[in-house]
N, C-alpha and C positions, 0 to 999 in steps of 0.2 A: 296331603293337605295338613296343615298347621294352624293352630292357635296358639299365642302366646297368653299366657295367666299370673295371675299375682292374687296371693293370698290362699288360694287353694292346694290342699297336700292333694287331693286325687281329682276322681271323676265317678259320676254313677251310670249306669246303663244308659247308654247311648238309643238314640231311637230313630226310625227312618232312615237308617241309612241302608242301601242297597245289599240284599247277598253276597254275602264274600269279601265284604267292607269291614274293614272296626274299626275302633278307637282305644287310642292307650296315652297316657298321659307318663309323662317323667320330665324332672327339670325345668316345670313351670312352662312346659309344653304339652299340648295334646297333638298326636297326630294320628290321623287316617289312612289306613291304607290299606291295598288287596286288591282283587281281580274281583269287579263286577260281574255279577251270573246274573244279572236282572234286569231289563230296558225300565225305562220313567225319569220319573222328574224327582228326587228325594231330597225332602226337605229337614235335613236332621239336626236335634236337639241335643246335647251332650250338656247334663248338668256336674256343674262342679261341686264339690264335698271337701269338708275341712277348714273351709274360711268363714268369713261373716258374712250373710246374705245369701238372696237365691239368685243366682245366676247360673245362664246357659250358655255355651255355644252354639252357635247357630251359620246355617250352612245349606247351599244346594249344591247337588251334584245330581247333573242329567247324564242319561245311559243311555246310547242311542244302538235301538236293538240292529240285529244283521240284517242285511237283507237276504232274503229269502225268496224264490221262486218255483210255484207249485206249475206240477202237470199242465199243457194242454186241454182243454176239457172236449176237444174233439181234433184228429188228423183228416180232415178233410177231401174227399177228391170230387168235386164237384163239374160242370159245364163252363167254357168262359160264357160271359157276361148273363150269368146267373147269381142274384142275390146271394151272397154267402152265411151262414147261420152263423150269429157272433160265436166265436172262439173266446175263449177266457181262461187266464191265468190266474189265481189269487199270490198275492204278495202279503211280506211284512217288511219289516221296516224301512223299505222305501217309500219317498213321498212323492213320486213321481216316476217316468221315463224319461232316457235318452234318444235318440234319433232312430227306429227300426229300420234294419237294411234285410233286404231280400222279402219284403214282402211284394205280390203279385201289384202290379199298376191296378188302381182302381180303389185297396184294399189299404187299411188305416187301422192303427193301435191309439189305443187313447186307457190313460192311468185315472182311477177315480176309485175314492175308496178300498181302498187295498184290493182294487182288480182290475187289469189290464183286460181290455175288452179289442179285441180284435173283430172287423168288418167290415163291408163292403161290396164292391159288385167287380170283381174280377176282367180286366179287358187284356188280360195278357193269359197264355197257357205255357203249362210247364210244371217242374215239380219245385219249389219254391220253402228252402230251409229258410225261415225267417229268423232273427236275431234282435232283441227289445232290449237293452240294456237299462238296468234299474237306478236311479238316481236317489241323492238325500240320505239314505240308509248307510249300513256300515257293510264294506266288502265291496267287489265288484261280479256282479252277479247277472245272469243276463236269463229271459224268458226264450223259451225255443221252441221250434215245433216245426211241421209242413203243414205246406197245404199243395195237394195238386189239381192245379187248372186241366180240364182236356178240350183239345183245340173241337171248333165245329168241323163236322166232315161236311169237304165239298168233293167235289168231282170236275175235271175239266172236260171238255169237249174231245171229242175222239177225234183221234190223229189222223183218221181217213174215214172214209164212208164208200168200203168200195163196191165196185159190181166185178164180179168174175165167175167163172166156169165151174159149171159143178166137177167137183174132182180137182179142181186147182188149188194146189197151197196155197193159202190166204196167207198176205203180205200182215206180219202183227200189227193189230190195232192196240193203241194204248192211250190208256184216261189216266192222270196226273191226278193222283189226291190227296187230302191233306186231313188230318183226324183220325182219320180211319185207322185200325189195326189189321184189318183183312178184310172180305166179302163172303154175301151170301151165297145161294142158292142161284148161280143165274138163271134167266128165263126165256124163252124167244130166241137161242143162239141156232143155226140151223145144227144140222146131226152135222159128227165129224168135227164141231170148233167148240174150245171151250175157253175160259175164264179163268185166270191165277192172279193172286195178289202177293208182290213183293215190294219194297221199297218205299212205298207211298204210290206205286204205280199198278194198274192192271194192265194186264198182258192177255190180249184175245187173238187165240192163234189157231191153225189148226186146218183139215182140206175137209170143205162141206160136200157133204152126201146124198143131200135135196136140194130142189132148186126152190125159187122164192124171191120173198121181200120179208126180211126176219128184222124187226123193228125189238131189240131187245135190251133189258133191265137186268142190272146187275145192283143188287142192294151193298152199299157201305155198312160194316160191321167195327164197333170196339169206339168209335167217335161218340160226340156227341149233337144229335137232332135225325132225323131218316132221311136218307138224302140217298138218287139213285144215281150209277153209271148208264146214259141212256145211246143209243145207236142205230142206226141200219145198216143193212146187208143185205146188198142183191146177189143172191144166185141165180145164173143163168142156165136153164136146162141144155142139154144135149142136143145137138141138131140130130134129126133121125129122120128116115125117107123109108116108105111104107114099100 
């Protein structure tokens, strides 16, 4: 920056101008210059020396700080459509946000006072790297973090409901499910058949050793809500003649 002067041989201590700024006068010129270390609004005064009268130069120069983006203030893994606890970033010198992608459907960032405030009520699952990009400030600078949804466990209707012979391989029954990462303790399965979880599927397999009506629960595990695999099973005793 420049000023042109007349009547002055120099200049006296400059004032307000930013860190890392000076001023130096030659040739009936003052000029400014340097590398800012400082954000604001500086509004500086550079008196002249040597001539007749008081005069100053005068001048602003605005500093507009980086943008900057702090931690996360939680990585979340919560239930879908469960209230989510606002998430929050603190920022600087950004005066706003850009467009967030990969946040879960449901779930909104909003910039207010140097903090990005993330929340909402999640209707999607999954593991969800979200991305806020900071607008106004200097840099390009973006907020990041996860959150992960987990789906609600269901269970569907078992594939058969059969009746057969004691002692007969049982044809596998299987329940389709969805949340779940595995099952409990089954319950109610007669002797001889039991319960596995792979896939998103249980697999009931196995040749029963009692006969019956075995109405059995098989609890989903690792989802989110208690939700059961439920079924029957007729075994049929052995004919026998006294």
């Amino acid at each position: 920056i420049t000023h042109a002067t007349t009547g002055a041989t120099g200049i006296g201590v400059a004032t307000d101008l930013p860190s890392g700024v000076t001023a130096a006068w030659a040739s009936n010129t003052i000029t400014i210059s340097g590398t800012p270390t400082a954000s604001g609004t500086f509004n500086y005064i550079i008196p002249l020396t040597g001539g007749c009268g008081s005069v100053n130069a005068t001048g602003t120069i605005t500093v507009t700080a980086a943008n900057t983006s702090g931690a996360a203030s939680s990585t979340p893994t919560l239930c879908i459509s469960t209230v989510l606890t606002d998430i929050t970033h603190a920022t600087t010198g950004a005066t706003g946000i850009g467009v967030a992608t990969d946040l879960p459907s449901g779930v909104t960032a909003a910039w207010a006072s140097n903090t990005i405030t993330i929340s909402g009520t999640p209707t999607a699952s999954g593991t969800f790297n979200y991305i806020i990009p900071l607008t106004g400030g200097c840099g390009s600078v973006n907020a990041t973090g996860t959150i992960t949804v987990t789906a609600a466990n269901t269970s569907g209707a078992a594939s058969s409901t059969p009746t057969l012979c004691i002692s007969t391989v049982l044809t596998d029954i299987t329940h389709a499910t969805t949340g779940a990462t595995g099952i409990g303790v089954a319950t109610d399965l007669p002797s001889g058949v039991t319960a596995a979880w792979a896939s998103n599927t249980i697999t009931i397999s196995g040749t029963p050793t009692a006969s019956g009506t075995f109405n059995y629960i098989i609890p989903l595990t690792g989802g989110c809500g208690s939700v059961n695999a439920t079924g029957t099973i007729t075994v049929t005793a052995a004919n026998t003649s006294g």
